[in-house]
N, CA, C and O atoms as a Maestro MAE file, in Angstrom:
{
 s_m_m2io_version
 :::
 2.0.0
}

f_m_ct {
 s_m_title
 :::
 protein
 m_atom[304] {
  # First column is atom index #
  i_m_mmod_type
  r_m_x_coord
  r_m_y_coord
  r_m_z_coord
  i_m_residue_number
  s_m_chain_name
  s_m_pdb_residue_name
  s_m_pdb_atom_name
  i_m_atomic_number
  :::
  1 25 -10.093 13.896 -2.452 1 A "UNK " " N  " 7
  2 3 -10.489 12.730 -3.196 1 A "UNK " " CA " 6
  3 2 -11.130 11.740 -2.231 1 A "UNK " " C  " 6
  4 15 -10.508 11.399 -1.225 1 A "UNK " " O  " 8
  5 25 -12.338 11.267 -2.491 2 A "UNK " " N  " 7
  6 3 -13.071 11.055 -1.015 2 A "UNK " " CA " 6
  7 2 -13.222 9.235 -2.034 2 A "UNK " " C  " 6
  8 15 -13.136 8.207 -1.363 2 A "UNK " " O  " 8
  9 25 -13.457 9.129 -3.733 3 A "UNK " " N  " 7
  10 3 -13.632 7.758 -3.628 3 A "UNK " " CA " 6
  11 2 -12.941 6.817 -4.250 3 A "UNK " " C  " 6
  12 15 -13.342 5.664 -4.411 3 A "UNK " " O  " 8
  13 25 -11.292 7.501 -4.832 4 A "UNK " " N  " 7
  14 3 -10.496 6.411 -4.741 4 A "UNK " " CA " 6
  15 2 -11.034 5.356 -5.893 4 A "UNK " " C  " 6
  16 15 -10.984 4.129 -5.806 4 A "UNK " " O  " 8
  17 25 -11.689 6.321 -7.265 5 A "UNK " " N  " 7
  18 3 -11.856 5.869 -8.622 5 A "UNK " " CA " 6
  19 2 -12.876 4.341 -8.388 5 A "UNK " " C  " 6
  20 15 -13.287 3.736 -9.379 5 A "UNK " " O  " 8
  21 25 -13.106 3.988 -7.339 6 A "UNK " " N  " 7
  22 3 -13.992 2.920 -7.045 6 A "UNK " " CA " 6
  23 2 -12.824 1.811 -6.420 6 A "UNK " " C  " 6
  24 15 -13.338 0.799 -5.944 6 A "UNK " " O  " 8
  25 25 -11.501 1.866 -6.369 7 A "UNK " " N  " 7
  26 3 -10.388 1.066 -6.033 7 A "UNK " " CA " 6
  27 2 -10.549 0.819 -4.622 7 A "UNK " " C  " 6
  28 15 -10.707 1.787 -3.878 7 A "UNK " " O  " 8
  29 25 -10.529 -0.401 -4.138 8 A "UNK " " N  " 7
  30 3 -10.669 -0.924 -3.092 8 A "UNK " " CA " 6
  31 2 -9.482 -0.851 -2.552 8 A "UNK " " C  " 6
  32 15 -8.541 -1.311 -3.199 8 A "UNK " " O  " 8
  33 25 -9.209 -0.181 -1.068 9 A "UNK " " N  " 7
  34 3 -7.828 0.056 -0.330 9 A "UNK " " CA " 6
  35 2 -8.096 -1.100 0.293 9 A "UNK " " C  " 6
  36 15 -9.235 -1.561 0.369 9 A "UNK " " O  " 8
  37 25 -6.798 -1.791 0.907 10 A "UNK " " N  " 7
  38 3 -6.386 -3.083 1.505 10 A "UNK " " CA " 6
  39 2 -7.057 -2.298 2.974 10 A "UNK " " C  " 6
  40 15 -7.231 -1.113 3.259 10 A "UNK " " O  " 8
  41 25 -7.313 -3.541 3.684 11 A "UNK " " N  " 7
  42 3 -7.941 -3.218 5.201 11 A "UNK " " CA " 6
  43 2 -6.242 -2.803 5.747 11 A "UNK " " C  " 6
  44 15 -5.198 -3.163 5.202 11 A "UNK " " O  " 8
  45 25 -6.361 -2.142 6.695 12 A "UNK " " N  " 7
  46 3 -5.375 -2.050 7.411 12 A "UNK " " CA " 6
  47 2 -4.385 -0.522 6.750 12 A "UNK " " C  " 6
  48 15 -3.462 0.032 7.347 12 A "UNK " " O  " 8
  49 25 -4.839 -0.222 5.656 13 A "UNK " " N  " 7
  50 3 -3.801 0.678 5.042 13 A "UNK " " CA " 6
  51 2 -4.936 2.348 5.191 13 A "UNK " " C  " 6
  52 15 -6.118 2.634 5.382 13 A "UNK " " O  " 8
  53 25 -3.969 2.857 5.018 14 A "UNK " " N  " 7
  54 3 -4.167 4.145 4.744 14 A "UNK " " CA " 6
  55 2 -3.834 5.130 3.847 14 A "UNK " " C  " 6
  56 15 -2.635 5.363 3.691 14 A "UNK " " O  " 8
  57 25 -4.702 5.797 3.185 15 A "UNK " " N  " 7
  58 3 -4.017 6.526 1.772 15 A "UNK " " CA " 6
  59 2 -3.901 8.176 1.754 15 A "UNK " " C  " 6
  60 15 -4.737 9.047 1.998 15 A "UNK " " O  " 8
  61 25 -2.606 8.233 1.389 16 A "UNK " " N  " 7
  62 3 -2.624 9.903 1.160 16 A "UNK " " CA " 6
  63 2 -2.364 10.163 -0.167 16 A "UNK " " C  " 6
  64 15 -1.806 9.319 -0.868 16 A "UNK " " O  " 8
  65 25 -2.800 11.531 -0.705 17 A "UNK " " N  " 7
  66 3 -2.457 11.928 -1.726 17 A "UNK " " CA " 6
  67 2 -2.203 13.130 -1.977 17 A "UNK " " C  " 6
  68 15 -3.126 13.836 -1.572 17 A "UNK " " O  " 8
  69 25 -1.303 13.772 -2.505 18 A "UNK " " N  " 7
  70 3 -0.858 14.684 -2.480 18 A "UNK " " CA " 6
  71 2 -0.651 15.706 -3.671 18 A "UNK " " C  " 6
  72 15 0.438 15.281 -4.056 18 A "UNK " " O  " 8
  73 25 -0.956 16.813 -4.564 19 A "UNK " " N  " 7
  74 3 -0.437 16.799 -5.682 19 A "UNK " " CA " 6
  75 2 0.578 18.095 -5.826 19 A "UNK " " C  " 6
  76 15 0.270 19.284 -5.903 19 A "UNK " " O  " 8
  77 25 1.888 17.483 -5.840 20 A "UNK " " N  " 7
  78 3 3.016 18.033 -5.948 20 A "UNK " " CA " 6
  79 2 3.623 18.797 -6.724 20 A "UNK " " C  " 6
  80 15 4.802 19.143 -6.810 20 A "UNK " " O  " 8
  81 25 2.701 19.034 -7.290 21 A "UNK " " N  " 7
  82 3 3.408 20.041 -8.995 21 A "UNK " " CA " 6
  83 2 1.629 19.493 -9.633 21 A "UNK " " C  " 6
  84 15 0.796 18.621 -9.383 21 A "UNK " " O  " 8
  85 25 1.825 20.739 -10.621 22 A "UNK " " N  " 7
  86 3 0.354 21.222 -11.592 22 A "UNK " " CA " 6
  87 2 0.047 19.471 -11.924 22 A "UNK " " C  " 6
  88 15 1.066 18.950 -12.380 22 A "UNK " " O  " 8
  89 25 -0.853 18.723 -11.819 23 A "UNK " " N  " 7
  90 3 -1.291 17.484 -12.065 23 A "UNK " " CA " 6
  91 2 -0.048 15.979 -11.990 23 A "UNK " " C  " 6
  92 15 0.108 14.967 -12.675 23 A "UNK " " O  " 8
  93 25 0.384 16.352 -11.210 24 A "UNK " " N  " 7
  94 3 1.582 15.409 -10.818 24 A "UNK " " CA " 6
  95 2 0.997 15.175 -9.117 24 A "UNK " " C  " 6
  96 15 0.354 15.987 -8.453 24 A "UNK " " O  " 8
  97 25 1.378 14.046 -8.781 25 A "UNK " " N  " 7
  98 3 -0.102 13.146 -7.878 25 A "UNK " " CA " 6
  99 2 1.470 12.416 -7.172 25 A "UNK " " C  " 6
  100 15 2.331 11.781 -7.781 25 A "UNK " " O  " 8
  101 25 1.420 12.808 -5.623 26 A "UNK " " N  " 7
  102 3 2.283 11.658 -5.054 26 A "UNK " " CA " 6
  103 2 1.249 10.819 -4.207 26 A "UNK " " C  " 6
  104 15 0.317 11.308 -3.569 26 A "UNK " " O  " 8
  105 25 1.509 9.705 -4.285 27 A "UNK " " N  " 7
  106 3 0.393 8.648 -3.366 27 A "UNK " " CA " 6
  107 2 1.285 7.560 -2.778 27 A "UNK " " C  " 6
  108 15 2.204 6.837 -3.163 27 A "UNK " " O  " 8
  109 25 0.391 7.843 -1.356 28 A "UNK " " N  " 7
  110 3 0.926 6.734 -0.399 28 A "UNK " " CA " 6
  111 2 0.340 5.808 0.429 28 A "UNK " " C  " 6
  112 15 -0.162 6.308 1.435 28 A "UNK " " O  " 8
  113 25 0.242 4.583 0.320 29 A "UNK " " N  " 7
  114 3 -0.247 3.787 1.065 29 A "UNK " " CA " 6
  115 2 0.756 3.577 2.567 29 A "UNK " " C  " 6
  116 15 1.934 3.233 2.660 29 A "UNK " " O  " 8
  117 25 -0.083 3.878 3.468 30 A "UNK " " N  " 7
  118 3 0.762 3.564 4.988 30 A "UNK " " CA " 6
  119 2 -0.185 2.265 5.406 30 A "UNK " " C  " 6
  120 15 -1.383 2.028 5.257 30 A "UNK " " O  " 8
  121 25 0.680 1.694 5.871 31 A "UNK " " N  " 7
  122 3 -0.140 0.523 7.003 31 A "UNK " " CA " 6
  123 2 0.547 0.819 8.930 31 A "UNK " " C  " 6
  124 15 1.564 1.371 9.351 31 A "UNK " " O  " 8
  125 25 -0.730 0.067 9.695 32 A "UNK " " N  " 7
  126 3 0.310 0.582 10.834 32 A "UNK " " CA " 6
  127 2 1.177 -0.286 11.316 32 A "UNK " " C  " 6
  128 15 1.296 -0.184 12.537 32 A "UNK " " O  " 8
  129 25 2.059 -1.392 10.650 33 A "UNK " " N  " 7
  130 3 3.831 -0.871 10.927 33 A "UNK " " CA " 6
  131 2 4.573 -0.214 10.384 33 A "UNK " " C  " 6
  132 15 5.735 -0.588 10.228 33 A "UNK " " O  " 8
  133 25 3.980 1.348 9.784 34 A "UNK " " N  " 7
  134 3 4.604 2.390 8.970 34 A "UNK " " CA " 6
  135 2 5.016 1.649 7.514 34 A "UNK " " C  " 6
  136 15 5.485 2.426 6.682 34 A "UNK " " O  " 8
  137 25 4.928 0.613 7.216 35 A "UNK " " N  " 7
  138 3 5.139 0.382 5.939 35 A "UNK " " CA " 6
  139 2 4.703 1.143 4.600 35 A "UNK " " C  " 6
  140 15 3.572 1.622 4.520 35 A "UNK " " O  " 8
  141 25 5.305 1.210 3.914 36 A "UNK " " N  " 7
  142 3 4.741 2.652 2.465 36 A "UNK " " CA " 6
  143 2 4.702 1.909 1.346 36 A "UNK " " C  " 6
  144 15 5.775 1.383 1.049 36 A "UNK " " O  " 8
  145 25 4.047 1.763 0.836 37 A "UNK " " N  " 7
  146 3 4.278 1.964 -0.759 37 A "UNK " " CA " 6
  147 2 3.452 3.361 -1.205 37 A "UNK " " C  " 6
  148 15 2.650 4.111 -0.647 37 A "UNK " " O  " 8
  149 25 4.168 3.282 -2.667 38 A "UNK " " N  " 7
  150 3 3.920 4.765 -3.269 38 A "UNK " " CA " 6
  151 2 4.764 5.336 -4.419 38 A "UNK " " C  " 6
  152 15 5.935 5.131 -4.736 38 A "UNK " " O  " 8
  153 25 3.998 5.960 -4.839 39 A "UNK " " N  " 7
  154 3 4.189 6.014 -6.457 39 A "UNK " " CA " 6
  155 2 3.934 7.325 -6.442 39 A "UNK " " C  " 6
  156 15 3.207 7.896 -5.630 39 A "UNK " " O  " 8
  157 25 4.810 8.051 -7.764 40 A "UNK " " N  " 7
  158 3 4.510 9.883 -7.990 40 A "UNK " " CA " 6
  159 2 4.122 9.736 -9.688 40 A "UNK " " C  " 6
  160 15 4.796 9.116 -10.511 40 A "UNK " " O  " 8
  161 25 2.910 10.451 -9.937 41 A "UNK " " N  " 7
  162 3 2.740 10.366 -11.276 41 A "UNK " " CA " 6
  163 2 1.622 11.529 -11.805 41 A "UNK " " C  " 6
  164 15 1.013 12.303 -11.067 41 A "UNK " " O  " 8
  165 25 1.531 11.455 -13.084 42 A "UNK " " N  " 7
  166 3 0.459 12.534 -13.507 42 A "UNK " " CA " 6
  167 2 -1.044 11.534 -13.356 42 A "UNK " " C  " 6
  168 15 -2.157 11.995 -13.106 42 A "UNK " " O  " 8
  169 25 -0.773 10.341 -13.541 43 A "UNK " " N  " 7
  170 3 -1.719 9.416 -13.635 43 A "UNK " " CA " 6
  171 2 -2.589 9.010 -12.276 43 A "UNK " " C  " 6
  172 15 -2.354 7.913 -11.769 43 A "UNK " " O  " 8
  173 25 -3.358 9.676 -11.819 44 A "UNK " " N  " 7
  174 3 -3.947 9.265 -9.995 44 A "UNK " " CA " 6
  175 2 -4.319 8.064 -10.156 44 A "UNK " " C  " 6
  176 15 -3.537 7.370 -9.506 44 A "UNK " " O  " 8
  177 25 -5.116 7.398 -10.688 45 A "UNK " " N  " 7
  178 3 -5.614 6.404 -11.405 45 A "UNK " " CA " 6
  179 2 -4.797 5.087 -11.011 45 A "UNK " " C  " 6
  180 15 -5.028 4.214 -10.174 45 A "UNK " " O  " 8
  181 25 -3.494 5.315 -12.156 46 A "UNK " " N  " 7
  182 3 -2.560 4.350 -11.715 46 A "UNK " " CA " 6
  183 2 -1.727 4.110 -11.036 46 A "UNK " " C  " 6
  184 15 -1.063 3.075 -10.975 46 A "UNK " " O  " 8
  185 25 -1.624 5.508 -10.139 47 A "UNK " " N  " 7
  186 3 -0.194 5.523 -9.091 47 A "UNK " " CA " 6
  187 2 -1.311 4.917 -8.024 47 A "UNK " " C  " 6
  188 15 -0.766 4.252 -7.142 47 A "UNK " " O  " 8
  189 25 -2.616 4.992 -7.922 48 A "UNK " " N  " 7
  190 3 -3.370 4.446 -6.918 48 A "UNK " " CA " 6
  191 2 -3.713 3.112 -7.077 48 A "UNK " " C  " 6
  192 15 -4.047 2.508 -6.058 48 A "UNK " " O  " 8
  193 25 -3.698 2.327 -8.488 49 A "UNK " " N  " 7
  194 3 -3.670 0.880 -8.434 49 A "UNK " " CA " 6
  195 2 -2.553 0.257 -8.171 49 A "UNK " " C  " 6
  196 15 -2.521 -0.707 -7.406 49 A "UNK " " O  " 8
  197 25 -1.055 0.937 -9.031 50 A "UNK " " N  " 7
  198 3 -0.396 -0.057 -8.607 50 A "UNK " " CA " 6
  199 2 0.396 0.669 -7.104 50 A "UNK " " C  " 6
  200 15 1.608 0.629 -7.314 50 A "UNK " " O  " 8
  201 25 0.155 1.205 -5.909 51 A "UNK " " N  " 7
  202 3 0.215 0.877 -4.779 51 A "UNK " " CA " 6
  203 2 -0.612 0.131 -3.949 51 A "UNK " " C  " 6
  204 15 -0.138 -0.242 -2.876 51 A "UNK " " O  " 8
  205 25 -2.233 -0.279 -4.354 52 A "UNK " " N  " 7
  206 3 -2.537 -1.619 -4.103 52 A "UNK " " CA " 6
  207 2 -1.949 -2.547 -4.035 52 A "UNK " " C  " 6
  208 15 -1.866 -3.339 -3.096 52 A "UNK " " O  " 8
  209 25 -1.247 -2.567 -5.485 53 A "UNK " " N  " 7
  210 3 -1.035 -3.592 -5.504 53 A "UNK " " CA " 6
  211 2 0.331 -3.772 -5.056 53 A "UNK " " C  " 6
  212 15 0.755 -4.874 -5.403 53 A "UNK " " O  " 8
  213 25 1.033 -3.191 -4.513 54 A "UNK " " N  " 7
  214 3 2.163 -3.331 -3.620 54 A "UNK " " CA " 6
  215 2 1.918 -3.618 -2.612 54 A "UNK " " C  " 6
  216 15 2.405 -4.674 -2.208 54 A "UNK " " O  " 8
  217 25 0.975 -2.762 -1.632 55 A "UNK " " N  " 7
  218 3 0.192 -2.877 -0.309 55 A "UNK " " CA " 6
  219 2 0.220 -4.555 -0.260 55 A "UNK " " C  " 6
  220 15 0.712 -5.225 0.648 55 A "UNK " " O  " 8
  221 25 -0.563 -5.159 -1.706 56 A "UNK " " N  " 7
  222 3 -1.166 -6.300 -1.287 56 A "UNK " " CA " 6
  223 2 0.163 -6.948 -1.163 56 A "UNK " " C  " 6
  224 15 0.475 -7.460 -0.088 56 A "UNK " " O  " 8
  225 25 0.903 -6.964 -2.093 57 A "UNK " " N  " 7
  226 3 2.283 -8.010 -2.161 57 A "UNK " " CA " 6
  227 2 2.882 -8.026 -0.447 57 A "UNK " " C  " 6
  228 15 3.107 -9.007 0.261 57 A "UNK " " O  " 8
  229 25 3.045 -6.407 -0.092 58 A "UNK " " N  " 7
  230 3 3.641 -6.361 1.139 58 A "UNK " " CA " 6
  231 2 2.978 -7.496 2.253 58 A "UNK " " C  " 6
  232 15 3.709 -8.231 2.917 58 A "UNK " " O  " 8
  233 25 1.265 -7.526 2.364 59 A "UNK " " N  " 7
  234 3 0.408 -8.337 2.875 59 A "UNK " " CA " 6
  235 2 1.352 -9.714 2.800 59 A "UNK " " C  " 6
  236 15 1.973 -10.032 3.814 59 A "UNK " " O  " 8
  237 25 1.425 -10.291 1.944 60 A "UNK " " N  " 7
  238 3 2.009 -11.340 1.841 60 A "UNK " " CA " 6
  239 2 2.858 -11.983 2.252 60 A "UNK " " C  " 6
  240 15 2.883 -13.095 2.779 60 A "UNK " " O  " 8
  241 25 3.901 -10.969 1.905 61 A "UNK " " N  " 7
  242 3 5.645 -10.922 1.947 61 A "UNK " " CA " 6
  243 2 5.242 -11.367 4.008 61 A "UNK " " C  " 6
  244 15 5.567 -12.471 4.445 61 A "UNK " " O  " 8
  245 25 4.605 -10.389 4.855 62 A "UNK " " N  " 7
  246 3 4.228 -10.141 5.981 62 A "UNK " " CA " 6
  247 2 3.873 -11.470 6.598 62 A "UNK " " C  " 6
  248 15 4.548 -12.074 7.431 62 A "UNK " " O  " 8
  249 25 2.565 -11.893 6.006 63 A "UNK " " N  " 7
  250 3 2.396 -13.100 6.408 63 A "UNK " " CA " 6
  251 2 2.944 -14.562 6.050 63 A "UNK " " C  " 6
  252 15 2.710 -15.564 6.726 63 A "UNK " " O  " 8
  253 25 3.785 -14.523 4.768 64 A "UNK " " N  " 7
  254 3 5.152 -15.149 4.971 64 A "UNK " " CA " 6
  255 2 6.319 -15.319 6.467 64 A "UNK " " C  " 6
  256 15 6.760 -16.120 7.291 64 A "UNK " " O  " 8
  257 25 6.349 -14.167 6.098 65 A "UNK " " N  " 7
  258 3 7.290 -13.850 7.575 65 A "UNK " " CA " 6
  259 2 7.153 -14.448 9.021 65 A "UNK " " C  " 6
  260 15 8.066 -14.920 9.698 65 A "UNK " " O  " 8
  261 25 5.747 -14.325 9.376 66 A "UNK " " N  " 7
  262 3 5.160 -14.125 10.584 66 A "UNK " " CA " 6
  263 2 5.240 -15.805 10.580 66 A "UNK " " C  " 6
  264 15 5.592 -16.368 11.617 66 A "UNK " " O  " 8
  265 25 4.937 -16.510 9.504 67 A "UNK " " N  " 7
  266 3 4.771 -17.839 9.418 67 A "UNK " " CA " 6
  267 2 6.232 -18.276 9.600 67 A "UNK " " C  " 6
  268 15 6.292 -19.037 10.565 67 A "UNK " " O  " 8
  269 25 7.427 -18.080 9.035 68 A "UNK " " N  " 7
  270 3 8.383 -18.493 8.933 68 A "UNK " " CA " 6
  271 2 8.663 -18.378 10.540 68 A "UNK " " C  " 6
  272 15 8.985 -19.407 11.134 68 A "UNK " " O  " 8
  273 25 8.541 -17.092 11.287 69 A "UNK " " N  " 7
  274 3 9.232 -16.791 12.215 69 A "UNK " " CA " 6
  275 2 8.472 -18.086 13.462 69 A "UNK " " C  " 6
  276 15 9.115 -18.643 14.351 69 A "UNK " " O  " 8
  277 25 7.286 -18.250 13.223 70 A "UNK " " N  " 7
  278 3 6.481 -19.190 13.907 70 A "UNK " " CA " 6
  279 2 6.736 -20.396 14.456 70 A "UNK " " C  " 6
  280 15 6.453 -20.941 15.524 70 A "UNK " " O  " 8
  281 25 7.776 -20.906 12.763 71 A "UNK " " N  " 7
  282 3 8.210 -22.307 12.552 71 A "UNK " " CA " 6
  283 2 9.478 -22.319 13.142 71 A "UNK " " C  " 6
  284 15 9.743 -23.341 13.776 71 A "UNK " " O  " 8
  285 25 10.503 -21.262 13.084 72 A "UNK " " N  " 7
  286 3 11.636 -21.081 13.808 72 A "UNK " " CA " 6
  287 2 11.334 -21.539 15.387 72 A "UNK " " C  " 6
  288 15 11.876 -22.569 15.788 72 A "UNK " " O  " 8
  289 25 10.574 -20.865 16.177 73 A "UNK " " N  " 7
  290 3 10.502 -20.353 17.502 73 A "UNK " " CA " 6
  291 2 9.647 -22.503 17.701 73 A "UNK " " C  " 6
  292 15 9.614 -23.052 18.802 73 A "UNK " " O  " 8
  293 25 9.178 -23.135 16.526 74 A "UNK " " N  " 7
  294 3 8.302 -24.174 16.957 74 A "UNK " " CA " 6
  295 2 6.848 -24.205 17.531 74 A "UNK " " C  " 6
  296 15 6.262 -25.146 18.066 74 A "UNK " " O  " 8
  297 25 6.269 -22.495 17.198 75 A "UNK " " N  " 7
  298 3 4.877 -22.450 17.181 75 A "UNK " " CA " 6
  299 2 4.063 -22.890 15.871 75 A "UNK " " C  " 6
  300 15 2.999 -22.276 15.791 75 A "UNK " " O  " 8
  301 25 4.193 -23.410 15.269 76 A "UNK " " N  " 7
  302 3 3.853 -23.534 13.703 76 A "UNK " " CA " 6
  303 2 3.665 -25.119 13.449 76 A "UNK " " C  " 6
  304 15 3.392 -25.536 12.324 76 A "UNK " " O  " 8
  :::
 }
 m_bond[303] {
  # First column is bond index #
  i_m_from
  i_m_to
  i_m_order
  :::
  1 1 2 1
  2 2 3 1
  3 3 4 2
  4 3 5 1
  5 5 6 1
  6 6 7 1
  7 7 8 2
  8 7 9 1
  9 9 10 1
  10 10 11 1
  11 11 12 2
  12 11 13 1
  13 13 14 1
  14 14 15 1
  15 15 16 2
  16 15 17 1
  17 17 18 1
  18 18 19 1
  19 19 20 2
  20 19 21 1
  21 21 22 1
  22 22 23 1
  23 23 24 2
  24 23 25 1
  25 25 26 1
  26 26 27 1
  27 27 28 2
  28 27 29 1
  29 29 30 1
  30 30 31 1
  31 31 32 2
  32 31 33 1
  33 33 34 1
  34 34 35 1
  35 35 36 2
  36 35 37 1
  37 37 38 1
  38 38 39 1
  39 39 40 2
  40 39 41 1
  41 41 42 1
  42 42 43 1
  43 43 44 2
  44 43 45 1
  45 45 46 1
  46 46 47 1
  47 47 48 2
  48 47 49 1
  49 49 50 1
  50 50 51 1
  51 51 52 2
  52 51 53 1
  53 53 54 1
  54 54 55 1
  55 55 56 2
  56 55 57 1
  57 57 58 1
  58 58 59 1
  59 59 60 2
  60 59 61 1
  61 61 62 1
  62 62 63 1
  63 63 64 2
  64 63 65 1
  65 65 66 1
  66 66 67 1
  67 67 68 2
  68 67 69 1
  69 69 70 1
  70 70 71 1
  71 71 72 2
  72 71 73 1
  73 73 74 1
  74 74 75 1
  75 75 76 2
  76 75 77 1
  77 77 78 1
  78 78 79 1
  79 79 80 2
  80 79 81 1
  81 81 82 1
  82 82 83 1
  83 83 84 2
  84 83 85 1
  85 85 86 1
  86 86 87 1
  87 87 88 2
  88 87 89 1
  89 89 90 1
  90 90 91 1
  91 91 92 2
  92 91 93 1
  93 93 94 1
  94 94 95 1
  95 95 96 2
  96 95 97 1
  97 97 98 1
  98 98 99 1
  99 99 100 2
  100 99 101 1
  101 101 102 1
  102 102 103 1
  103 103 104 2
  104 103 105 1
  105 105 106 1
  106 106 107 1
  107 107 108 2
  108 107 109 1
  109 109 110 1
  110 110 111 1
  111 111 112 2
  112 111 113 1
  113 113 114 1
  114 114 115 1
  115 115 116 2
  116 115 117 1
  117 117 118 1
  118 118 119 1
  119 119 120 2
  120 119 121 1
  121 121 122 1
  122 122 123 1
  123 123 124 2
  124 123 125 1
  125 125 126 1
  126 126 127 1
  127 127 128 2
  128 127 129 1
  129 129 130 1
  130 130 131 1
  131 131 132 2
  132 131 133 1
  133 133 134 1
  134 134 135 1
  135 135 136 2
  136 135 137 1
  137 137 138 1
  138 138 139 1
  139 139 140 2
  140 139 141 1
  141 141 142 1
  142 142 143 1
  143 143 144 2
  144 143 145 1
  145 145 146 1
  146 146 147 1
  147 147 148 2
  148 147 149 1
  149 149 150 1
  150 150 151 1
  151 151 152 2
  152 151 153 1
  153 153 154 1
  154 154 155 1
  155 155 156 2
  156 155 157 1
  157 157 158 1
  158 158 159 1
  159 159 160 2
  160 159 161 1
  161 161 162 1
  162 162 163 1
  163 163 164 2
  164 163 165 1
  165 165 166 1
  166 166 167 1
  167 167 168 2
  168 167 169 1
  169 169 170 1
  170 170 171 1
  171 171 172 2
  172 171 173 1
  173 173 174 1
  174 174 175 1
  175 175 176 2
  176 175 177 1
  177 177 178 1
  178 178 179 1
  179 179 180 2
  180 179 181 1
  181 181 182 1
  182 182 183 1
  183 183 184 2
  184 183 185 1
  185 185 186 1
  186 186 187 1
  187 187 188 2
  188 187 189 1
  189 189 190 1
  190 190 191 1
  191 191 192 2
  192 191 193 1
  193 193 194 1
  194 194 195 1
  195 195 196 2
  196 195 197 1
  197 197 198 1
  198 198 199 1
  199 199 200 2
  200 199 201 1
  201 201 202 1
  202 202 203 1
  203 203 204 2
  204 203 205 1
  205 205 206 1
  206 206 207 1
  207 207 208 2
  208 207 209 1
  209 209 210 1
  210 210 211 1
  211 211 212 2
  212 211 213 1
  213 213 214 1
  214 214 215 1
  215 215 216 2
  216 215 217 1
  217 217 218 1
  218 218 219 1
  219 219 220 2
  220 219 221 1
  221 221 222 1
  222 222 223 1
  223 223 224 2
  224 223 225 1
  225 225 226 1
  226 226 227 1
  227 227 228 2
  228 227 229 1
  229 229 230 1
  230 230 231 1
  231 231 232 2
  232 231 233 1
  233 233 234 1
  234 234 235 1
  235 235 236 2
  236 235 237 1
  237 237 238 1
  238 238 239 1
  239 239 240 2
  240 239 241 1
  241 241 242 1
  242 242 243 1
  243 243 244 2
  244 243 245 1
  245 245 246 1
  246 246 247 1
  247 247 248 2
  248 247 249 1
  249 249 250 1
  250 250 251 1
  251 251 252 2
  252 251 253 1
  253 253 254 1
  254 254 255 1
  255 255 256 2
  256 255 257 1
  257 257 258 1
  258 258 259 1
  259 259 260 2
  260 259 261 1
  261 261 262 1
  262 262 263 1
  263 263 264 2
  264 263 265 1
  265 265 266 1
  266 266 267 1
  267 267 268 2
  268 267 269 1
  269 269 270 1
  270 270 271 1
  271 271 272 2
  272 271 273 1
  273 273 274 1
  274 274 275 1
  275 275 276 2
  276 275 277 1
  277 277 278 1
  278 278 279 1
  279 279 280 2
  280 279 281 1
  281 281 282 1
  282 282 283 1
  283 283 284 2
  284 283 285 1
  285 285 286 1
  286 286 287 1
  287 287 288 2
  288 287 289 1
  289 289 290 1
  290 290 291 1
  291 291 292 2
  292 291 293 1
  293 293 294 1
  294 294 295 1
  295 295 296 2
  296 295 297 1
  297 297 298 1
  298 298 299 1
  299 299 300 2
  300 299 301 1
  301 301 302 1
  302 302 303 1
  303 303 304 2
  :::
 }
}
């Protein structure tokens, strides 16, 4: 699967897909601090949007973090 239904992957991530049984689709978004999201479904379609859209939440959750940890230490 080379285009990913036109779905834009988050920078930084990487996608596998796999199909695990006759039209049953496991998909995984990796980023490199090994983080995953991923979904198993008959649907490629949607197990590939909504791990976007996890990817993206994770994005967040991340740069939450990085900010919080910033303000702790008094770089922020």
């Amino acid at each position: 699967m080379d285009d990913y239904f036109g779905l834009e992957i988050p920078p930084g991530w990487k996608t596998g897909v796999e199909e695990v049984s006759n039209n049953v689709y496991k998909v995984e978004l990796r980023n490199t601090n090994e983080q995953v999201a991923g979904d198993t479904s008959h649907d490629l379609k949607a197990s590939l949007e909504k791990c976007i859209q996890a990817a993206l939440e994770i994005d967040v959750q991340m740069k939450h973090l990085s900010k919080g940890i910033a303000r702790a230490r008094g770089e922020y």
